[in-house]
Every structure is written in C-alpha cells, then in structure tokens.
C-alpha positions as CSV (number, residue, x, y, z in Angstrom):
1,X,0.0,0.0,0.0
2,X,1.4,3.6,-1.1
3,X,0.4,7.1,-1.1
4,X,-0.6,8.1,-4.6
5,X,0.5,11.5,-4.3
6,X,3.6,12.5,-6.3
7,X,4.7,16.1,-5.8
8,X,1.0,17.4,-5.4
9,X,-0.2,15.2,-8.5
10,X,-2.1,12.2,-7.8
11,X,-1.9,9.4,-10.0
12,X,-4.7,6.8,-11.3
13,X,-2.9,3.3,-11.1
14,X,-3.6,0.4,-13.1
15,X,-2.3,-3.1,-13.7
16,X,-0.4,-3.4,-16.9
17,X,-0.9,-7.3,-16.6
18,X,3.0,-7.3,-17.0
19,X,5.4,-9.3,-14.7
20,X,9.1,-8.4,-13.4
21,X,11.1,-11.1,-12.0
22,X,7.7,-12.7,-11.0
23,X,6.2,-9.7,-9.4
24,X,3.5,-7.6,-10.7
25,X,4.1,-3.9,-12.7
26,X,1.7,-1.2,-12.5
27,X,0.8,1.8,-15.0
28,X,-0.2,5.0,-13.7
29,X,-2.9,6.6,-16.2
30,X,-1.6,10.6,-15.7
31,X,2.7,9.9,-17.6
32,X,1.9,6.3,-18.4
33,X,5.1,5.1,-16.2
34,X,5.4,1.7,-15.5
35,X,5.4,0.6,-11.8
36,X,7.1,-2.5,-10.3
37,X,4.7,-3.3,-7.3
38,X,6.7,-4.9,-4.6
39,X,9.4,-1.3,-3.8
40,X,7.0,1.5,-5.1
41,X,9.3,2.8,-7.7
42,X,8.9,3.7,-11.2
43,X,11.0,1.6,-13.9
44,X,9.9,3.0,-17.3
45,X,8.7,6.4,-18.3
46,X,8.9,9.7,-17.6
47,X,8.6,8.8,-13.4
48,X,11.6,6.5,-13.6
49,X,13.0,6.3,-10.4
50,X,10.5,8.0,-8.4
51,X,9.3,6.0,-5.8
52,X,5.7,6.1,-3.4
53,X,5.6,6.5,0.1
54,X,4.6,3.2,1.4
55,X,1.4,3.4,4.4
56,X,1.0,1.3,6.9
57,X,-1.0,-2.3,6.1
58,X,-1.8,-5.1,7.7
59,X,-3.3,-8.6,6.6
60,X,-5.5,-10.5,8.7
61,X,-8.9,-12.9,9.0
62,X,-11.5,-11.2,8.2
63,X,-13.4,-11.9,11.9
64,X,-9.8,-10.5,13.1
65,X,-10.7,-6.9,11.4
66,X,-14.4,-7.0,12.0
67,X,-14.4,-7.7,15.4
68,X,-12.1,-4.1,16.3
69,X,-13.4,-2.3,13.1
70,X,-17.6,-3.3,13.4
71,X,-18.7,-0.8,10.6
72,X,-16.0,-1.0,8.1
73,X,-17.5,-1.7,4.8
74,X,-16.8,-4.3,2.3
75,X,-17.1,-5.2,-1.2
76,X,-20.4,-7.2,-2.0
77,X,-19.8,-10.9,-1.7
78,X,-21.5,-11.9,-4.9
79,X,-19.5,-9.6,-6.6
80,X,-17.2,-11.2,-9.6
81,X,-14.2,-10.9,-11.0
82,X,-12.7,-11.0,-14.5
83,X,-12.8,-14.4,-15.7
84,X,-15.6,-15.1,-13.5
85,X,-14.2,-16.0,-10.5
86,X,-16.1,-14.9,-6.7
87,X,-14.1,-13.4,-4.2
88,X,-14.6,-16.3,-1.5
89,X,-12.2,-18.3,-4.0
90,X,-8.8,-18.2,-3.8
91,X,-6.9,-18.3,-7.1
92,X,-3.7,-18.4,-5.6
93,X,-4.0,-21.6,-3.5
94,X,-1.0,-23.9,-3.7
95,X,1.1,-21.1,-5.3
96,X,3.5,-21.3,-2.7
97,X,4.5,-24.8,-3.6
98,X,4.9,-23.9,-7.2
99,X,7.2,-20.8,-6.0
100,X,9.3,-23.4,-3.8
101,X,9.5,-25.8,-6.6
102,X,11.3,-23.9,-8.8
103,X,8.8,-24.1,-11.4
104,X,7.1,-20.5,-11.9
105,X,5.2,-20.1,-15.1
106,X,7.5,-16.8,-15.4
107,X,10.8,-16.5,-15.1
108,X,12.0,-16.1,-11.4
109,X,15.9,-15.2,-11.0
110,X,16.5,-17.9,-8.1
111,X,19.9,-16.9,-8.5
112,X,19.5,-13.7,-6.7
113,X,16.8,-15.2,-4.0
114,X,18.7,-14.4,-0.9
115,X,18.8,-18.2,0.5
116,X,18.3,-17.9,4.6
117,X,14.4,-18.3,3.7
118,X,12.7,-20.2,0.9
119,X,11.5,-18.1,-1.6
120,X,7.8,-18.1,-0.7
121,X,8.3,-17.8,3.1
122,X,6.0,-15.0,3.9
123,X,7.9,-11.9,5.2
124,X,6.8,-8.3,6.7
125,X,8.9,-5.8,5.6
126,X,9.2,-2.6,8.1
127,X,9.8,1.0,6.7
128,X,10.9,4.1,9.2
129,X,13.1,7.2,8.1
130,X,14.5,5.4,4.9
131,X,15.7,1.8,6.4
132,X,13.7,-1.3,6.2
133,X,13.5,-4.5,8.2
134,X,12.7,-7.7,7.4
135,X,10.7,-10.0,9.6
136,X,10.1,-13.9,8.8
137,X,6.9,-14.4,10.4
138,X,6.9,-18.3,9.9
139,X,10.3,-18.6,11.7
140,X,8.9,-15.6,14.6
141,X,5.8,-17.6,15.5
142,X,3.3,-16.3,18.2
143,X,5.4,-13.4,19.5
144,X,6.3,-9.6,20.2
145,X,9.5,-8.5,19.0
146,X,11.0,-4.9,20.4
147,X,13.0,-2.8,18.0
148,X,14.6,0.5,16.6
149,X,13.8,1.2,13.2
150,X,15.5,4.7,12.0
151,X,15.7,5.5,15.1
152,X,12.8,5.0,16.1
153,X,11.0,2.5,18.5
154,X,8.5,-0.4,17.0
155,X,7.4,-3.6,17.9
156,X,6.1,-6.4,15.9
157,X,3.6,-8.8,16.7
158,X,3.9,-11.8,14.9
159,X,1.3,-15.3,14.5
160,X,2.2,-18.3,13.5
161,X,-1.5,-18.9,11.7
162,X,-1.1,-17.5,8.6
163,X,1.3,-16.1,9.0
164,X,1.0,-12.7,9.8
165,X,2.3,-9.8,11.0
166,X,1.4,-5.9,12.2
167,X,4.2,-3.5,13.4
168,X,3.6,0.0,14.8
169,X,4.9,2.5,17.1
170,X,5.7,1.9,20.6
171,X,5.5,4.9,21.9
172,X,2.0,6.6,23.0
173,X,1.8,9.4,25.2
174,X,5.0,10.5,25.6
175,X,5.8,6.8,26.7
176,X,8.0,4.1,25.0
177,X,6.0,0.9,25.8
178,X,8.1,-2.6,25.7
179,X,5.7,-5.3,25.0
180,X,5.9,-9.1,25.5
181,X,3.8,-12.5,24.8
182,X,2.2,-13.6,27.7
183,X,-0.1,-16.6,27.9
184,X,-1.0,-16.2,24.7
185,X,-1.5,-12.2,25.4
186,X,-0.3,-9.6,24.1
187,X,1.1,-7.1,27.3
188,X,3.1,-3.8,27.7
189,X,5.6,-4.2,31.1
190,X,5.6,-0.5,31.9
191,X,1.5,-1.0,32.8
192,X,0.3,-4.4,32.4
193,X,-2.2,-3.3,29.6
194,X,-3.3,-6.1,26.9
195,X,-3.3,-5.2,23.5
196,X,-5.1,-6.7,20.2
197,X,-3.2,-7.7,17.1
198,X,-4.3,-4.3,15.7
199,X,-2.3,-2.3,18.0
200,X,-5.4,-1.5,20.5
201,X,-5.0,-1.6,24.2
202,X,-8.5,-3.4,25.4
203,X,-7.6,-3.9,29.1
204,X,-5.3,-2.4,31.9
205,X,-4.4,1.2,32.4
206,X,-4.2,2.1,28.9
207,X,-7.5,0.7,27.8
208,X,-8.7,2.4,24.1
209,X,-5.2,3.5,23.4
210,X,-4.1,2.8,20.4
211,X,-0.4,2.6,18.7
212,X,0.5,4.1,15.5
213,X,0.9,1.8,12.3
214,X,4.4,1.3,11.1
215,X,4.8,1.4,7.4
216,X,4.7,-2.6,6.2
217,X,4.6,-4.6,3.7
218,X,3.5,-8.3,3.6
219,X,5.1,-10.5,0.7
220,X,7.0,-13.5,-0.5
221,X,10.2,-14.1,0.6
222,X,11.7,-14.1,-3.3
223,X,10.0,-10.9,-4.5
224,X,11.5,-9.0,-1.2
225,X,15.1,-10.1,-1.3
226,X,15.3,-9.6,-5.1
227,X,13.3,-5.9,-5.1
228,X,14.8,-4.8,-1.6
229,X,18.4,-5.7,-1.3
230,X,18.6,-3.1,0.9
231,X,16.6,-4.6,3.8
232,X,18.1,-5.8,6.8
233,X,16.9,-9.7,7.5
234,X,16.1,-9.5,11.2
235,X,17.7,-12.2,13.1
236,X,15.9,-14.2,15.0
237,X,18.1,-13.8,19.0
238,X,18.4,-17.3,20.8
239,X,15.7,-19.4,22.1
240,X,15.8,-18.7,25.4
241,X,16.2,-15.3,24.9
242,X,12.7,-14.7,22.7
243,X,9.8,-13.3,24.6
C-alpha cells in the first residue's frame, strides 16, 4: 500500500498485466510510467526512479478486522471478477508450492533469491526514516518483537497462523511501551495493559489507546530479497532469549 501522491499530482494506477522477475508492474494513467509493485518505484517512463511512500497495512482474517473495526464496509460478496471468478475463491492456493518448486510459469531469477528463507516464506517488511527491516513471520511464530527502526522505537507482533504480522509504534503518550507475549496475550511491562493484534490496548491502564501503524509490507520471501536488497533480514536472538 502507497500514497498516490507524487509532488501534489495524484496518480490513477492500473495493472499493466506485466510481470518483473515474477512480481507484478503497474501503469499510472496521468505519464503512463510503468510501476514495479513490490518497492514502489517507477521503472519505465517519464517517473523512472521515483518512488511512493509506502502506508502502513496489515493482513488478517477477516473476523480479526471485524471484530475491532464493526462498521467497516466491504465489497459485495457476490460480486465477480474477471474471468468469473467470486471473491470467496482463492486463485492463488498452492502457489506457494509452485514458487518453492522452482517451477514459476515466469521466469524467477532464483539466483538472486537471498537463501536464509525459501523463496515463498512470507515476510513483513518494516519502513521508518528510509531503512527497512525484514521479519520472517513463519520462523517468529506467536510473538512480540522490540526494535529500533530509523531510530525510532517499534514492535512487531507476529502469529504463526497465517502467518501474519502488524508492526507499529511503541511509543503513546509521551511513553515508549516494551511489550511481550504472555499466555498467549499480548502485554506492555511499563502498565500491564493487553493489546489486540491491531495495535489496541482493550484492558489495563491504557484501555482504548491505540499505537500508530508502522509502514509494512507483507510478501514473499523471493519478490523481497530480489526488489529490496537493501533490507536488513532480522535475526531471529536465541531461544531462550525470545519473549
């Protein structure tokens, strides 16, 4: 997810039904630019090496989402696609296999797949002040992790169904909160206050608080370590030393 806003203009985006290195590439309809999906950044056109500010995301169950959001608004369910497909199918099952396997339909440079993950390991990317951390939410499991991203403080909280991921700010108030996993809870140890996967305090002092979204990104391992050489692979600390 980006900001469409490019120095005041904002663009129309489109798919151009193009791939790059097995990743999707975007038009936008104002300089016709092509967009390569996974680092924001124009690769043909007149935008060529601009890139969009990426916004905070998250990806969870729907019942996760509905539950904290109870009047968010959603597409119709008999709604269809092109091709004729619903939305309550999912096109893409089994897709990580074929990624692992070696055997896209389109041609995936394995050769520059960075190889501490396989290539369809799912992955949240974290963006503050111009560096970016990777986080490999299969290998993190059900857990908090405290960082410093540009300088600045943010946590992740990580599940192993899925898996997902959500990072956001830790401080509120003035505070810098440092969070851990508790009994299958997530808790801040400066007040004892549980928070929801969504980054909302729901018991304890800080009840209806809620932390700022971190710019993420949730995506294969391959498309990641090919489009953002740059990232820093966080590194998982030793077992008895995970929270």
């Amino acid at each position: 997810m980006y900001s469409r806003s490019i120095a005041g203009e904002v663009l129309d985006f489109g798919n151009t039904s193009a791939l790059i290195e097995n990743s999707l590439v975007m038009f936008d309809h104002q300089t016709g630019s092509y967009w390569y999906q996974v680092n924001g950044e124009a690769i043909v056109g007149e935008l060529t090496g601009t890139e969009l500010e990426p916004l905070a995301s998250v990806t969870v169950p729907w019942r996760v989402w509905r539950d904290e959001h109870p009047d968010t608004m959603i597409l119709q369910r008999e709604q269809r696609v092109p091709g004729n497909y619903s939305y309550l199918q999912d096109l893409f099952r089994g897709y990580d296999d074929v990624i692992n396997s070696g055997e896209t339909s389109f041609p995936l440079p394995y050769e520059r797949v960075g190889n501490e993950l396989r290539p369809a390991d799912l992955v949240l990317t974290v963006q503050v002040n111009g560096e970016q951390q990777v986080y490999p939410l299969a290998n993190l499991g059900d857990a908090v992790t405290n960082n410093v991203i540009g300088e600045e403080p943010i946590v992740v909280f990580s599940q192993e169904a899925g898996p997902l991921g959500s990072a956001f700010f830790r401080e509120t108030n003035g505070q810098v909160l440092t969070f851990s996993y508790r009994d299958g809870e997530i808790v801040d140890e400066q007040t004892n206050s549980i928070w929801s996967f969504l980054g909302t305090a729901f018991d304890g002092p800080l009840a209806g608080e809620r932390l700022r979204p971190a710019p993420a990104r949730r995506a294969f391992w391959f498309s990641v370590s090919i489009a953002l050489d740059d990232a820093e692979l966080f590194q998982l600390p030793a077992v008895d030393d995970r929270q």
